[in-house]
C-alpha positions as CSV (number, residue, x, y, z in Angstrom):
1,X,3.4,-7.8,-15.5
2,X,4.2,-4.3,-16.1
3,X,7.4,-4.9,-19.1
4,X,9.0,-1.9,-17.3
5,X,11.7,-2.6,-15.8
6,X,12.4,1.1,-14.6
7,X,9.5,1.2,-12.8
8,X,9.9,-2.1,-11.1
9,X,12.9,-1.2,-9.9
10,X,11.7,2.3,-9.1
11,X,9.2,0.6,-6.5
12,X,11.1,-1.7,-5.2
13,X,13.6,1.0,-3.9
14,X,10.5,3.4,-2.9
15,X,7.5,4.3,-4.5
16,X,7.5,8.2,-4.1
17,X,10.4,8.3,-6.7
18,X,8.4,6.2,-10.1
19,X,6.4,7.5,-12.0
20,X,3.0,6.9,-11.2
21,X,-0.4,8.7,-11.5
22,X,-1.7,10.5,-8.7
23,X,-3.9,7.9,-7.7
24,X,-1.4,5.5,-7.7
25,X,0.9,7.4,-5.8
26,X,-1.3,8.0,-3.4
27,X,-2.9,4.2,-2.7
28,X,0.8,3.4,-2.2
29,X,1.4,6.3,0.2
30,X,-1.2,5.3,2.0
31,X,-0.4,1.6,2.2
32,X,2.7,2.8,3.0
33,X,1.3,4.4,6.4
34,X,-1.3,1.8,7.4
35,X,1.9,-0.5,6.9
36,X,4.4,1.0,8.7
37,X,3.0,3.0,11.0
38,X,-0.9,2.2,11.7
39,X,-1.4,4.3,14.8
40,X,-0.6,7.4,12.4
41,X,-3.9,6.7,9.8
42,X,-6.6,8.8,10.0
43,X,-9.4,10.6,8.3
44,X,-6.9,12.9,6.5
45,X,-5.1,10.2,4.8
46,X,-8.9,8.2,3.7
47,X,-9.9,11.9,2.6
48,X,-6.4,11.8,0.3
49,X,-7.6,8.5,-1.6
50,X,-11.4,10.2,-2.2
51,X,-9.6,13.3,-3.4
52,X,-7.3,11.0,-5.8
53,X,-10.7,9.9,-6.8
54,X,-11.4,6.4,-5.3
55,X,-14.5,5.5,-3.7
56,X,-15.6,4.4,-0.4
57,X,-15.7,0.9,-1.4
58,X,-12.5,1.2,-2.9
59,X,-11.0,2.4,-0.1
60,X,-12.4,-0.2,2.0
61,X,-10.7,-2.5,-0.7
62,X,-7.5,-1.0,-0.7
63,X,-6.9,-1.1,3.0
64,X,-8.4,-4.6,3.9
65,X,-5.7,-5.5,1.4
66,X,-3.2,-4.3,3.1
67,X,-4.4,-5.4,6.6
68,X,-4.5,-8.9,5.9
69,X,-1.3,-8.9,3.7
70,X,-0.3,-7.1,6.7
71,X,-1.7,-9.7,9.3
72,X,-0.6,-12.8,7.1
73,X,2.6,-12.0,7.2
74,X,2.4,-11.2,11.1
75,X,0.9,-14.9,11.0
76,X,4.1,-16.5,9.0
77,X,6.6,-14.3,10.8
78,X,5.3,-14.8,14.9
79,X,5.1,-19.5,13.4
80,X,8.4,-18.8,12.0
81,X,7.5,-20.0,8.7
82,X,10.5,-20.0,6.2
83,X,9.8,-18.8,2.9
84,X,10.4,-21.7,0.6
């Protein structure tokens, strides 16, 4: 989608090192959290996306995305579907 390969491979190996815009950087740094370590969220890290300049609603958007990518996967993983 993006025709740069550099930065496809740049997120693929971990998005702190491409070059993204602040915002960017930080929905995926956030993501990254609410992925990996849930628990860990809090009001600090939603206060980091409003300071990168997203909305409430977008916020909301960004991390019910994650969630249920999150929670589909948990689905396919815990039925031992097979990716085909």
């Amino acid at each position: 989608m993006t025709n740069d390969d550099a930065l496809v491979a740049a997120l693929s190996k971990d998005h702190q090192t491409a070059r993204l815009d602040d915002a960017d950087g930080a929905m995926l740094t956030y993501v990254d959290k609410l992925t990996r370590t849930p628990a860990d969220v809090g009001k600090g890290d939603v206060s980091l996306l409003r300071d990168a300049g997203f909305s409430d609603p977008a916020i909301l958007d960004i991390c019910q995305v994650a969630a249920y990518y999150a929670f589909v996967n948990r689905i396919a993983d815990g039925l031992g579907v097979e990716l085909e």
